[in-house]
C-alpha positions, 0 to 999 in steps of 0.5 A, a space after each residue: 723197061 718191059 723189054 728189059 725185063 722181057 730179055 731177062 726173063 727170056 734168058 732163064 729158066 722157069 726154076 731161075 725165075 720162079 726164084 726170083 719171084 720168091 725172092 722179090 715177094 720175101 724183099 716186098 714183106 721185109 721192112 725198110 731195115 731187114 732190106 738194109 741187112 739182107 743187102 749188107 749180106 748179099 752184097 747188094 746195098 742198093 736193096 735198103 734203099 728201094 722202097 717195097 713198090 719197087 719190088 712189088 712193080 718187078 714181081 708184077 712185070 715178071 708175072 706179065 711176060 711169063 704170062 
């Protein structure tokens, strides 16, 4: 998994990643439902279903290869 996340964070920007940053800390504070609807609206049901130490884990290992 790190090197997964390693390749991704690799490919982008410092703009495309800080984005994503925020957007996993804004996915970390939504509650169980506001994670269903914002998946609904973006396309992505599979967010309602992870639960917040998914995305707080992924913030983390973004943080530990940008660091």
């Amino acid at each position: 998994m790190d090197k997964l996340m390693f390749n991704l964070v690799c490919e982008i920007d410092i703009d495309q990643a800080v984005e994503m940053l925020r957007e996993l800390r804004e996915l970390s504070e939504m509650s169980e439902s506001e994670r269903e609807i914002y998946g609904l609206l973006e396309g992505d049901e599979l967010i309602g279903l992870m639960p917040t130490e998914a995305f707080v884990q992924s913030k983390e290992e973004i943080l530990s290869v940008l660091n």
